[in-house]
DRENMI-643300 format. One record per residue: residue number from 1; y, x, z of N, C-alpha, C in turn. Coordinates in steps of 0.2 Angstrom, whole numbers. Atoms other than C-alpha are relative to their C-alpha. Layout:
# residues N
DRENRO   resi    n_c2    n_c1    n_c3   ca_c2   ca_c1   ca_c3    c_c2    c_c1    c_c3
DRENRO    NUM       Y       X       Z       Y       X       Z       Y       X       Z
...
END
This chain:
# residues 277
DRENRO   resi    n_c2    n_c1    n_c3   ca_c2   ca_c1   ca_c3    c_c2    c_c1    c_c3
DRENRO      1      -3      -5       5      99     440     273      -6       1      -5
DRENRO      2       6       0       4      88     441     257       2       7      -5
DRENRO      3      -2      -6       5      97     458     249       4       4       7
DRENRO      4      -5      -4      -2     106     474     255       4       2      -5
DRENRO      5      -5      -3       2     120     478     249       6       6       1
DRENRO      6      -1      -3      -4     126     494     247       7       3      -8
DRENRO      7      -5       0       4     144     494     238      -2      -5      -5
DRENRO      8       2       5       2     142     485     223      -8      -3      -3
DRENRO      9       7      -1       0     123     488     223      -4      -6       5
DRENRO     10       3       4      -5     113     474     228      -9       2       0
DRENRO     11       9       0       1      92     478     234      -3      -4       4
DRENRO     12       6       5      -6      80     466     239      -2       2       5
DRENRO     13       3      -2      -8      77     465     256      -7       4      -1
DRENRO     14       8      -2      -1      58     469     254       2       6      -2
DRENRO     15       0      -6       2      63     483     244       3       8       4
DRENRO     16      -4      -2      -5      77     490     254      -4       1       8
DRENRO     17       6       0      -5      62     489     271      -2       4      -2
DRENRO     18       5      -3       3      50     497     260       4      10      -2
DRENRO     19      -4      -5      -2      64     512     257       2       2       5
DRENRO     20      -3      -4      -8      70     515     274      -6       1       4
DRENRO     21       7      -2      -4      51     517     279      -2       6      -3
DRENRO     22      -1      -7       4      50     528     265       3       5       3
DRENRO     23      -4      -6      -2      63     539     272      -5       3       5
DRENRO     24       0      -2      -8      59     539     289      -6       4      -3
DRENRO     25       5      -2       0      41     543     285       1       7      -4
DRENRO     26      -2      -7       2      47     559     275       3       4       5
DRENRO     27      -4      -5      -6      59     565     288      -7       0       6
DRENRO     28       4      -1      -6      47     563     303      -6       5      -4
DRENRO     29       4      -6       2      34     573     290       2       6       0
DRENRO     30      -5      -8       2      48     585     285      -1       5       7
DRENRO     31      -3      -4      -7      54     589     306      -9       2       2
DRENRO     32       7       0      -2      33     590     311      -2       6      -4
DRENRO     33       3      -4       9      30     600     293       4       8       2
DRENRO     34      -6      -4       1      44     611     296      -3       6       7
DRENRO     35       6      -3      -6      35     619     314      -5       5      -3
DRENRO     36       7      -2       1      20     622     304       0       3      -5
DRENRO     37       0      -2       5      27     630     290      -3      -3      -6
DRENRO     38       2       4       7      23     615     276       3      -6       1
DRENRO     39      -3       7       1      31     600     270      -5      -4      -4
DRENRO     40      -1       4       5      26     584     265       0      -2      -3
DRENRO     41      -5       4       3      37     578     254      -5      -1      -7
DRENRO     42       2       1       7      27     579     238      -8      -3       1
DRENRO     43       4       3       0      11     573     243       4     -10       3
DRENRO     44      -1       6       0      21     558     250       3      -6      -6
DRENRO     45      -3       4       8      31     555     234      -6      -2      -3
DRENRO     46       3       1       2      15     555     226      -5      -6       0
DRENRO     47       2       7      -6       8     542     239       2      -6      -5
DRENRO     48      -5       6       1      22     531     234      -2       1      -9
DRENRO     49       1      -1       6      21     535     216      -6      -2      -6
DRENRO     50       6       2       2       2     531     212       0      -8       2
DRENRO     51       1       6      -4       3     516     225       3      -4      -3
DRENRO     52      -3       4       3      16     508     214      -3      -2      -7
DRENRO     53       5       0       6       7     511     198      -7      -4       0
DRENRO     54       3       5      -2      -7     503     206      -1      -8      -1
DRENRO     55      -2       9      -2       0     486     211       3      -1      -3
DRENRO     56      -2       3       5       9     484     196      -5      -2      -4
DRENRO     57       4       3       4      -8     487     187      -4      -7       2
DRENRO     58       4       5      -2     -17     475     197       5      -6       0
DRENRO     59      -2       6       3      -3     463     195       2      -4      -5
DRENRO     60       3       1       8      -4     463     175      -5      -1      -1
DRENRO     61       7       4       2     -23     461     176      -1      -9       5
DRENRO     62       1       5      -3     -21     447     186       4      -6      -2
DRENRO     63      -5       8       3      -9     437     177       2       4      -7
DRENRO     64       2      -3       6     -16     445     162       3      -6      -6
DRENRO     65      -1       4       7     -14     431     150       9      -2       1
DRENRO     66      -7       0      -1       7     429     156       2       6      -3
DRENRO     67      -2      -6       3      10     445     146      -2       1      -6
DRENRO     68       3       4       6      10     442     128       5      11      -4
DRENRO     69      -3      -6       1      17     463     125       0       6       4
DRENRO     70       2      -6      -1      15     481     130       8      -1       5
DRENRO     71      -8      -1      -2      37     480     133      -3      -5       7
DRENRO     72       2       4      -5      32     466     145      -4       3       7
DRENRO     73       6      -1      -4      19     474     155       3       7       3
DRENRO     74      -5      -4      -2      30     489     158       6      -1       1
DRENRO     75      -7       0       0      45     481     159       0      -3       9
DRENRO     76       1       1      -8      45     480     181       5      -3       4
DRENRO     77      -8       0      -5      63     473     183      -2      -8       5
DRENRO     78       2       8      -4      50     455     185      -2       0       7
DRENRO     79       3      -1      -9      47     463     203      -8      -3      -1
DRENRO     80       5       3      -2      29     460     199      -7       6       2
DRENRO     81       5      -4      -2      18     471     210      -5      -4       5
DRENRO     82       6       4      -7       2     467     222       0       5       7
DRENRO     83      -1      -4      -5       5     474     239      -7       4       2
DRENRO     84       5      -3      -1     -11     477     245      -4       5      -3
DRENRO     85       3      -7       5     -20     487     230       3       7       0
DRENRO     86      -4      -7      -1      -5     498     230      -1       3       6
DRENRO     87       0      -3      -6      -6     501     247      -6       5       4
DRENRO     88       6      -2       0     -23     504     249      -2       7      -8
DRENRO     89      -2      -3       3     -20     516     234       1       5       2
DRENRO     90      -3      -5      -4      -8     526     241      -2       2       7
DRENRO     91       2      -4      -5     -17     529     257      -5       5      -4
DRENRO     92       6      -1       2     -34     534     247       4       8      -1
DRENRO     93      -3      -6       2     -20     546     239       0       7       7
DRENRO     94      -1      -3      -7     -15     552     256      -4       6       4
DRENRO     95       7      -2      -2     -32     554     260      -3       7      -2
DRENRO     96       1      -7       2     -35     566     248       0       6       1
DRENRO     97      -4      -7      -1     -21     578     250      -1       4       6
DRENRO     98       2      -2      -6     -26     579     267      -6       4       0
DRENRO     99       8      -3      -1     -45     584     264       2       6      -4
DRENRO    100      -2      -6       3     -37     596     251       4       5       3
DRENRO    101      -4      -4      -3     -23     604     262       0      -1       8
DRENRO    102       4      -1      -6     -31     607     278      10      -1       6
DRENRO    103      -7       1      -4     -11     610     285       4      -4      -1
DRENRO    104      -3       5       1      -7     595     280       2      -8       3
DRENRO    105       4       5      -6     -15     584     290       4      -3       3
DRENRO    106      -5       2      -6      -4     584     304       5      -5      -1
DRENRO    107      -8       4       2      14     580     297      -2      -3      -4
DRENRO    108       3       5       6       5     570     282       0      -7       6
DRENRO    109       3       5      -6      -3     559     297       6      -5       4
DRENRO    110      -5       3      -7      10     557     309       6      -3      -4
DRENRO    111      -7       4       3      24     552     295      -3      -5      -4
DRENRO    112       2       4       4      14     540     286      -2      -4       5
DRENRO    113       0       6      -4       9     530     302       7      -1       3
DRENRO    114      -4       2      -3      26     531     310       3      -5      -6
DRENRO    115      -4       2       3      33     527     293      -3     -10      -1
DRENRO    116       8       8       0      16     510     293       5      -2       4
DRENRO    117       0       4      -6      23     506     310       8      -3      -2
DRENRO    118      -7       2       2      42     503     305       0      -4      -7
DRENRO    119       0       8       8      39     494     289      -2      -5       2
DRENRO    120       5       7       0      25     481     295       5      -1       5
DRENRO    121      -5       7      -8      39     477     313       5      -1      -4
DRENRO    122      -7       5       4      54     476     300      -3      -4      -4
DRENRO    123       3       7       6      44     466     287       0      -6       4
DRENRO    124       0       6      -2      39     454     300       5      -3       5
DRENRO    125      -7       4      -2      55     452     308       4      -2      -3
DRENRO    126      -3       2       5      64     448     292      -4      -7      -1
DRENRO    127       4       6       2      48     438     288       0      -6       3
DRENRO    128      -2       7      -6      52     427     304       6      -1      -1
DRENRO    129      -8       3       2      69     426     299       1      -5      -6
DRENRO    130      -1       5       5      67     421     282      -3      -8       1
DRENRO    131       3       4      -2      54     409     287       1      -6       4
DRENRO    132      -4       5      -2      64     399     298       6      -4      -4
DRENRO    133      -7       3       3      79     395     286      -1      -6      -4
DRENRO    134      -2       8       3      81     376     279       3       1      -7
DRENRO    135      -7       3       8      88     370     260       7       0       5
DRENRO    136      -7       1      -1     106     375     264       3      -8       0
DRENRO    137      -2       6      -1     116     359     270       7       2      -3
DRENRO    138      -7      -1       4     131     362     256      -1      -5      -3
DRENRO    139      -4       4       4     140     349     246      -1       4      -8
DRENRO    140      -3      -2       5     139     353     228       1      -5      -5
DRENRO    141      -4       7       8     143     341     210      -7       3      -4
DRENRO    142       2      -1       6     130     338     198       4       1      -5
DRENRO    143      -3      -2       8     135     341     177       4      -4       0
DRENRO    144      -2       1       2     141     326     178      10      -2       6
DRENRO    145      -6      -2      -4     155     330     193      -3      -4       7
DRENRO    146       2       4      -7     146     318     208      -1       5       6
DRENRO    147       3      -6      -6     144     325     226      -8       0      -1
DRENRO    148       6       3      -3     126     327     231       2       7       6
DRENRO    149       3      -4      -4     119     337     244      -5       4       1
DRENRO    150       9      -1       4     105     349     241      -4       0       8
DRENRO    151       2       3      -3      98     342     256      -5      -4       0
DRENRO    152       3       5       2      93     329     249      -5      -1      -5
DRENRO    153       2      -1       5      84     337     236      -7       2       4
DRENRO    154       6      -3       0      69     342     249      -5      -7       1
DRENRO    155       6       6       0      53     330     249      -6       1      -6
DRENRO    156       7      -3       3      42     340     238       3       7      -3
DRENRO    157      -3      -8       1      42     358     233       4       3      -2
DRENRO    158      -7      -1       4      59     365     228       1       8      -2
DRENRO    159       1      -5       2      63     378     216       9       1      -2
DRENRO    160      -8       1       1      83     383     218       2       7      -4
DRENRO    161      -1      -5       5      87     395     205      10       0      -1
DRENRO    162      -7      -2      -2     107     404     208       0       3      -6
DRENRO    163      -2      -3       5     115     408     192       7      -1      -4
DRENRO    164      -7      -2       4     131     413     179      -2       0      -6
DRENRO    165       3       2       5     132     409     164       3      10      -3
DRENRO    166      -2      -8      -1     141     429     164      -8       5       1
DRENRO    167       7      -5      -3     123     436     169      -4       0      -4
DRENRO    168       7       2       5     113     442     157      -8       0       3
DRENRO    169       6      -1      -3      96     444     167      -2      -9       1
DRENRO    170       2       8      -3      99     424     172       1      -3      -6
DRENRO    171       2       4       9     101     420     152      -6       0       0
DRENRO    172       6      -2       3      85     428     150      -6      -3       2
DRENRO    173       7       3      -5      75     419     163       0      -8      -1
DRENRO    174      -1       8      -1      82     402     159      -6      -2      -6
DRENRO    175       5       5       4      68     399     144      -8      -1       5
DRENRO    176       3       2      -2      56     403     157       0      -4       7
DRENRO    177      -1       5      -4      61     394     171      -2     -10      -2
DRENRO    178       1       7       4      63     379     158      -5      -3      -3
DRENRO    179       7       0       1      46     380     153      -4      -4       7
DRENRO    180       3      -1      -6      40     380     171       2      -7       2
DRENRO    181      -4       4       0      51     365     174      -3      -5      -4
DRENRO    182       1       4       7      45     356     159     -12      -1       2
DRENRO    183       7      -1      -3      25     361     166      -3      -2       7
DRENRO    184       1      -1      -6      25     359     182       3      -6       4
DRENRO    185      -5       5       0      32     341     185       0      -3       8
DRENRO    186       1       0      -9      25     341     205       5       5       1
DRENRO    187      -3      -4      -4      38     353     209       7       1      -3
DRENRO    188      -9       0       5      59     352     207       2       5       0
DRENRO    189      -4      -8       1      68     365     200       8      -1       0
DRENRO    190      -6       3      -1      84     364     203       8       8      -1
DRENRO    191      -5      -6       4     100     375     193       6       0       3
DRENRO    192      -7       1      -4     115     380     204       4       6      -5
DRENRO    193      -5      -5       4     128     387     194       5       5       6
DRENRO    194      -4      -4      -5     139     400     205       7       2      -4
DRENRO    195      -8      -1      -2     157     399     204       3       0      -8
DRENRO    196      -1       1       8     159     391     185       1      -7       2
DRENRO    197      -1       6      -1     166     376     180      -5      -5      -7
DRENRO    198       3       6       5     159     360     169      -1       0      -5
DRENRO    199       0       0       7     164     363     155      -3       7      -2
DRENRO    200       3      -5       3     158     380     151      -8      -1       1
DRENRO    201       6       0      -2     142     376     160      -5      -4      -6
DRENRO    202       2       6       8     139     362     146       1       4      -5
DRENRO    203       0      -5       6     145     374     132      -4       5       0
DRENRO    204       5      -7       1     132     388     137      -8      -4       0
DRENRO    205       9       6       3     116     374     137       2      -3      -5
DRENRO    206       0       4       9     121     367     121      -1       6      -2
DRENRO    207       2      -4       5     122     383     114      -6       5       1
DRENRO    208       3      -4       0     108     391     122      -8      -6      -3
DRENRO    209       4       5       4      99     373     115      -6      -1       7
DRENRO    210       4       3      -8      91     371     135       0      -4       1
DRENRO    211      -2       5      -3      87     358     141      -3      -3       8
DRENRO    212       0      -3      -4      87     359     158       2      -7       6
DRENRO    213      -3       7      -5      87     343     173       3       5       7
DRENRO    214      -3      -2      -6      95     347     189       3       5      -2
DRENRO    215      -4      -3      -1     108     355     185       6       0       5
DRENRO    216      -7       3      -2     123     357     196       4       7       3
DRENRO    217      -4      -1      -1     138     363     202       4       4       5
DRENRO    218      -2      -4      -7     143     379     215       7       3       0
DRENRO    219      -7      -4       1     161     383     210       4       4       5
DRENRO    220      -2      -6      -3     164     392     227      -4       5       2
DRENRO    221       4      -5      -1     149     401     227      -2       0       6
DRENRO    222       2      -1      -9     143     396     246      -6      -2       1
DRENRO    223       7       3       0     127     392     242      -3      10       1
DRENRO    224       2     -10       3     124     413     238       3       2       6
DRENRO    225      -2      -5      -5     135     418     253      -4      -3       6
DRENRO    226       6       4      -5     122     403     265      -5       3       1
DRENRO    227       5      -3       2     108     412     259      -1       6       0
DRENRO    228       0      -8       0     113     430     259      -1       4      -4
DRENRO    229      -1      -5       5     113     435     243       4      -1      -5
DRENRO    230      -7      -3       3     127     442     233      -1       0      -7
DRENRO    231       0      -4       6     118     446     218      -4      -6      -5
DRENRO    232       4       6       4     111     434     204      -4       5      -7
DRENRO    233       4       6      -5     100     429     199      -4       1       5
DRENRO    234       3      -1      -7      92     423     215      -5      -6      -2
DRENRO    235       6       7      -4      76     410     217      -1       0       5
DRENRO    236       3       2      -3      72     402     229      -4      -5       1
DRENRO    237       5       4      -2      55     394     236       1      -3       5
DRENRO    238      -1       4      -6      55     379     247      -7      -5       1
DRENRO    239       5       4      -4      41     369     256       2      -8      -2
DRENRO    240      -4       8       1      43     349     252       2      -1       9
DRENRO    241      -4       2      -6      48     351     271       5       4       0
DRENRO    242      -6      -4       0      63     362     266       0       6       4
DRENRO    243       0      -4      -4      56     376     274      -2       5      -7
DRENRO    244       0      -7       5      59     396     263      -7       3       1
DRENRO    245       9      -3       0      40     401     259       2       7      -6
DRENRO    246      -1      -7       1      49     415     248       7       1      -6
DRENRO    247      -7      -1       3      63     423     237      -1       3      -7
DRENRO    248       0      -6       8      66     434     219       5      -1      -1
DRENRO    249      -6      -2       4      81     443     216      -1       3      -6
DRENRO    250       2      -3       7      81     448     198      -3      -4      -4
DRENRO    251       4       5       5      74     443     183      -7      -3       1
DRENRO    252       8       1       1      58     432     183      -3      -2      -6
DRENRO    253       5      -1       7      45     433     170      -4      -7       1
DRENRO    254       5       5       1      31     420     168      -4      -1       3
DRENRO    255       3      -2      -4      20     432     178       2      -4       8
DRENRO    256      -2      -3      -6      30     435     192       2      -9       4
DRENRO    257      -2       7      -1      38     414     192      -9      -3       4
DRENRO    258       6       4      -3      18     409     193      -2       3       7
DRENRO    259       1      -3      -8      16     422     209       1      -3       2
DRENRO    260      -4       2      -8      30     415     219      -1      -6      -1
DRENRO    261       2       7       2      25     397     212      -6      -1       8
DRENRO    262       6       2      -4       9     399     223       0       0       7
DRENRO    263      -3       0      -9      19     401     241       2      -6      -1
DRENRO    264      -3       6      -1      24     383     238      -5      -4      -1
DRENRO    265       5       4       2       9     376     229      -8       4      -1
DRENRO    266       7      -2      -3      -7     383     238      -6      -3      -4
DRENRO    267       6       7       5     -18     368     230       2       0      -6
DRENRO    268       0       0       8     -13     373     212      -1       7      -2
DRENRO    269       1      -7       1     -19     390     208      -1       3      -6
DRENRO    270       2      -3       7     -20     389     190       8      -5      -4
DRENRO    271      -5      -2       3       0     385     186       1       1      -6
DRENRO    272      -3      -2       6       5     384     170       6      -1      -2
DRENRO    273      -8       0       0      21     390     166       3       1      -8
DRENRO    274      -3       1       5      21     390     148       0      -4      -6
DRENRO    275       1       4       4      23     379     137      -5      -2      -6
DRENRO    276       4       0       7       9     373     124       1      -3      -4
DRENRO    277       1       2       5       8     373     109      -3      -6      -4
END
């Protein structure tokens, strides 16, 4: 499963973890807090708050030259954060509050480790989940109506991108995907349309003037319910031995494409995802 869904609300798995650890760790602060007359809840919000700020900035300066705008660089829907920095952030924050409020300590301490210990055992048991999963063994049709199998598509790095021609975040991402595609000729990218048929698919790449190889064909949409997720768009990274080295649900940016680029292609660390001039 690469998303939760909660009604018609889809959230990345990783993010949905990272929230339920969150909780916990405030309530276990709150019940401990609450004995001792102090909560808390505001140095931990603050935790998370800083911690994010962080590892956004550190993943703008790192893929500084992919951000050609101020909107860009604030605009966070490309999921592009650095875990680490942020993390280390938000402890230091942590840290602080503790050294400043003596009665803090306790219920700070004891909800921020329980909350550490439940994120890093869910992390790594979805991580070993993910980690196992294969290129879906589904039937679908190229553009131009043929069976294939996307099976048959693993033998060098695969980059399987779920989308509608309904979806505006999956319009938005298609020049740079197509860029990526166009630069990056070691690694196949591959356009599964969900649950449309031929002829509109051809009527929105003529008119969006893309031009786009491996396109094809998912008109029951079982490629998205195989995968476990509900919500587009969806990428997926694949190993040339068809094994999932990672996911992005939502829009990706040029940034955030070159990050997850580098779980498949270790030995190329200078990716170029945009087209030269």
């Amino acid at each position: 499963m690469l998303s939760f869904n909660l009604g018609p609300l889809a959230i990345p798995m990783d993010l949905a973890l990272l929230y339920g650890a969150f909780f916990i760790a405030w309530f276990s602060g709150w019940l401990i807090g609450k004995k001792r007359g102090t909560n808390p809840e505001s140095a931990l919000f603050n935790m998370l708050l800083i911690g994010a700020i962080i590892a956004r900035t550190a993943f703008v300066i790192q893929y500084s030259e992919q951000y050609d705008s101020l909107v860009q660089i604030i605009d966070i829907r490309d999921g592009g954060f650095l875990l680490l920095p942020g993390l280390v952030a938000a402890i230091l924050v942590g840290v602080y509050k503790a050294w400043r409020q003596a009665n803090l300590r306790v219920p700070l301490g004891i909800g921020v480790c329980i909350g550490l210990v439940v994120w890093g055992a869910s992390v790594s048991v979805v991580s070993a989940l993910q980690s196992s999963q294969q290129v879906p063994d589904i039937a679908v049709r190229d553009i131009e109506g043929r069976p294939l199998s996307l099976q048959d598509l693993a033998g060098k790095p695969l980059v399987i991108n779920l989308w509608a021609t309904w979806c505006p975040p999956c319009r938005r991402e298609m020049p740079v995907l197509a860029a990526a595609q166009t630069a990056n000729p070691d690694i196949r990218f591959v356009f599964v349309n969900q649950g449309e048929g031929q002829a509109l698919v051809e009527k929105f790449l003529a008119q969006q003037q893309l031009t786009l190889r491996n396109n094809l064909l998912d008109t029951g949409g079982r490629l998205g319910q195989a995968v476990g997720s509900l919500s587009l768009p969806t990428t997926l990274f694949y190993s040339a031995e068809g094994q999932l080295k990672n996911n992005h649900l939502g829009e990706l940016s040029h940034a955030s494409l070159k990050h997850a680029l580098r779980h498949i292609s270790p030995e190329n660390q200078n990716l170029s995802l945009k087209e030269q001039p």
